[in-house]
C-alpha atoms as a printed R data frame, in Angstrom:
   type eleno elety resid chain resno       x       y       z
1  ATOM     1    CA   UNK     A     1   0.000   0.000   0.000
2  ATOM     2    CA   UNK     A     2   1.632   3.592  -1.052
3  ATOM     3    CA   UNK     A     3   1.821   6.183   1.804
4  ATOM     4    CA   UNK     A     4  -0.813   8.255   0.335
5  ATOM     5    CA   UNK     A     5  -3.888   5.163   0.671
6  ATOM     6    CA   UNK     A     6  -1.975   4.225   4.050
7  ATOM     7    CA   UNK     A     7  -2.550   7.867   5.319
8  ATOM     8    CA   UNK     A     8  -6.209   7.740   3.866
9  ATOM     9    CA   UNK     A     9  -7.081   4.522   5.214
10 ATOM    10    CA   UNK     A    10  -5.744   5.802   8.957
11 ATOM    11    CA   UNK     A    11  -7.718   9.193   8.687
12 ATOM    12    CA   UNK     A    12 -10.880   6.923   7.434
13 ATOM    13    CA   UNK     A    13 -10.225   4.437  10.960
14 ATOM    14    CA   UNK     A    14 -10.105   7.477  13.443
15 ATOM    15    CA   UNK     A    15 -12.906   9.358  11.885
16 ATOM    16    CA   UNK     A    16 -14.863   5.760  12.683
17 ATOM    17    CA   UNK     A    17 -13.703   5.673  15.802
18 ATOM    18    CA   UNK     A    18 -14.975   9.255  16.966
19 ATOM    19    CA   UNK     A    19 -18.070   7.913  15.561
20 ATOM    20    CA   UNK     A    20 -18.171  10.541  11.965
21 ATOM    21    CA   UNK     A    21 -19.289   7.879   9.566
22 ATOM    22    CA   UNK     A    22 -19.816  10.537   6.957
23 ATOM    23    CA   UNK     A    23 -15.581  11.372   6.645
24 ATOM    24    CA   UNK     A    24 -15.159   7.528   7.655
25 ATOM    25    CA   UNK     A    25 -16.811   6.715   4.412
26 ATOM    26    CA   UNK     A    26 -15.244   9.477   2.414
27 ATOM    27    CA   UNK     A    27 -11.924   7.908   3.361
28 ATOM    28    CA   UNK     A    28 -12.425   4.559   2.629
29 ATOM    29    CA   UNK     A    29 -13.518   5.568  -0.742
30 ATOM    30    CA   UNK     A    30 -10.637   7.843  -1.381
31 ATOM    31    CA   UNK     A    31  -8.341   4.935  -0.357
32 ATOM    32    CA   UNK     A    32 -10.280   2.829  -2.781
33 ATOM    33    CA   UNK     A    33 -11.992   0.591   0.102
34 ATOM    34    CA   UNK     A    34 -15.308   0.434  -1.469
35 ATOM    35    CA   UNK     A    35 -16.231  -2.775   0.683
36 ATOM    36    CA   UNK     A    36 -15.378  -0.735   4.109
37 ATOM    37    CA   UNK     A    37 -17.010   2.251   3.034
38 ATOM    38    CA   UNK     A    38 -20.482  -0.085   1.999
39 ATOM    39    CA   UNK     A    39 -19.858  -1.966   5.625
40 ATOM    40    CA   UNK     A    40 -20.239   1.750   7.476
41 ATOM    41    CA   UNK     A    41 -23.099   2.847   5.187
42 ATOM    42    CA   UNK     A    42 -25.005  -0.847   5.641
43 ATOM    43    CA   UNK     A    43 -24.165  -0.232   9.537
44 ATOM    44    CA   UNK     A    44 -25.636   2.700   9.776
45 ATOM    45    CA   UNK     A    45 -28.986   1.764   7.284
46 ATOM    46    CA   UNK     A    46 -28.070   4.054   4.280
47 ATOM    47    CA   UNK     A    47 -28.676   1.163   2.038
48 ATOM    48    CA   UNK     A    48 -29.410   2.508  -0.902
49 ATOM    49    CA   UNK     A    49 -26.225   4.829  -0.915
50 ATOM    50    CA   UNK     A    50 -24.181   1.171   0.123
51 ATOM    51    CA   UNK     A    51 -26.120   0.279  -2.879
52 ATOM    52    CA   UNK     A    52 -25.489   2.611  -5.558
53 ATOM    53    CA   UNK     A    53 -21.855   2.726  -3.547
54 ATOM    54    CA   UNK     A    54 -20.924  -0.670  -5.146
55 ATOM    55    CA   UNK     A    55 -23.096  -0.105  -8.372
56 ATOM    56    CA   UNK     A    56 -20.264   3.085  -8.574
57 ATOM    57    CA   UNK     A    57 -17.376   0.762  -8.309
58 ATOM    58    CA   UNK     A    58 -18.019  -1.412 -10.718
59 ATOM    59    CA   UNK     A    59 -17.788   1.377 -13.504
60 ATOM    60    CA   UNK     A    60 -19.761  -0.831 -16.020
61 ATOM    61    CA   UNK     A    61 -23.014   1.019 -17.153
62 ATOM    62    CA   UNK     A    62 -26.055  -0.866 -15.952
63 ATOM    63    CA   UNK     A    63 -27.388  -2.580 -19.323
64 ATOM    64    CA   UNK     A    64 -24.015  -4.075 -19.704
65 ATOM    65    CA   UNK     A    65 -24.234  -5.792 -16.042
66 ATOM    66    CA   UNK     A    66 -24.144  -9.546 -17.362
67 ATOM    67    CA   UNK     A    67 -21.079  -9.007 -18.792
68 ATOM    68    CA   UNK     A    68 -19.418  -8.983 -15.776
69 ATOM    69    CA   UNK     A    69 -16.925 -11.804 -14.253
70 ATOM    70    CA   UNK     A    70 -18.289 -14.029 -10.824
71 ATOM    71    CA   UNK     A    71 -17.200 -11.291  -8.863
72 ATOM    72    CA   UNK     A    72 -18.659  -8.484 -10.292
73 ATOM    73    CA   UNK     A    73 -21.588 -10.419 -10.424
74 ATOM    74    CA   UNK     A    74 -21.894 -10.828  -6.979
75 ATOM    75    CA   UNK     A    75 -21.052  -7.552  -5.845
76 ATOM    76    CA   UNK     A    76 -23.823  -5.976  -8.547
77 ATOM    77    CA   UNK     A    77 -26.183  -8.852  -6.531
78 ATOM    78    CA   UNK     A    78 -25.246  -7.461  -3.023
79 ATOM    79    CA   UNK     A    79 -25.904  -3.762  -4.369
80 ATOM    80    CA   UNK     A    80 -29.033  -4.724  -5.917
81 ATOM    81    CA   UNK     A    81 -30.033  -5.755  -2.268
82 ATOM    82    CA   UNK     A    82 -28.625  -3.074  -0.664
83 ATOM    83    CA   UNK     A    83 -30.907  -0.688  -3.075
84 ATOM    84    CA   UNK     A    84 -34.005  -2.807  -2.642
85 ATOM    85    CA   UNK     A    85 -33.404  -2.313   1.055
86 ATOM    86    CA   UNK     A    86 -33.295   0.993   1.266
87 ATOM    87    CA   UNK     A    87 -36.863   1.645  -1.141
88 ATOM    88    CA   UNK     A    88 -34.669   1.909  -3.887
């Protein structure tokens, strides 16, 4: 890991330890920790921003979806839960 994600992902762990999920999140995602970032948002019941979180990461427009390897399968599954969760 480069200094520059290091020092991201350390400013992301003390903002969730004071308890500011909102700069938490923003750090994870900055340190490209999608998957932490969802975990804080799920946590905290903003599932259709966990949702559309991990619909971001994949960076594969929607209608093209099933294109997608096992992986990316699964995490467009888990966001599609995430959104139906939250009314979206």
């Amino acid at each position: 890991m480069d200094p520059e994600t290091r020092k991201q992902l350390e400013e992301a762990h003390r903002a969730e330890q004071r308890g500011d999920i909102d700069a938490a999140v923003r750090g994870y995602l900055r340190a490209q920790l999608v998957d932490e970032a969802v975990r804080l948002l799920v946590a905290t019941q903003r599932y259709a921003v966990a949702g559309s979180t991990l619909l971001a990461s994949l960076q594969t427009p929607i209608q093209k979806l099933d294109g997608l390897d096992a992986a990316g399968r699964q995490r467009a599954r888990t966001a599609a839960q995430h959104l139906a969760r939250g009314g979206d």
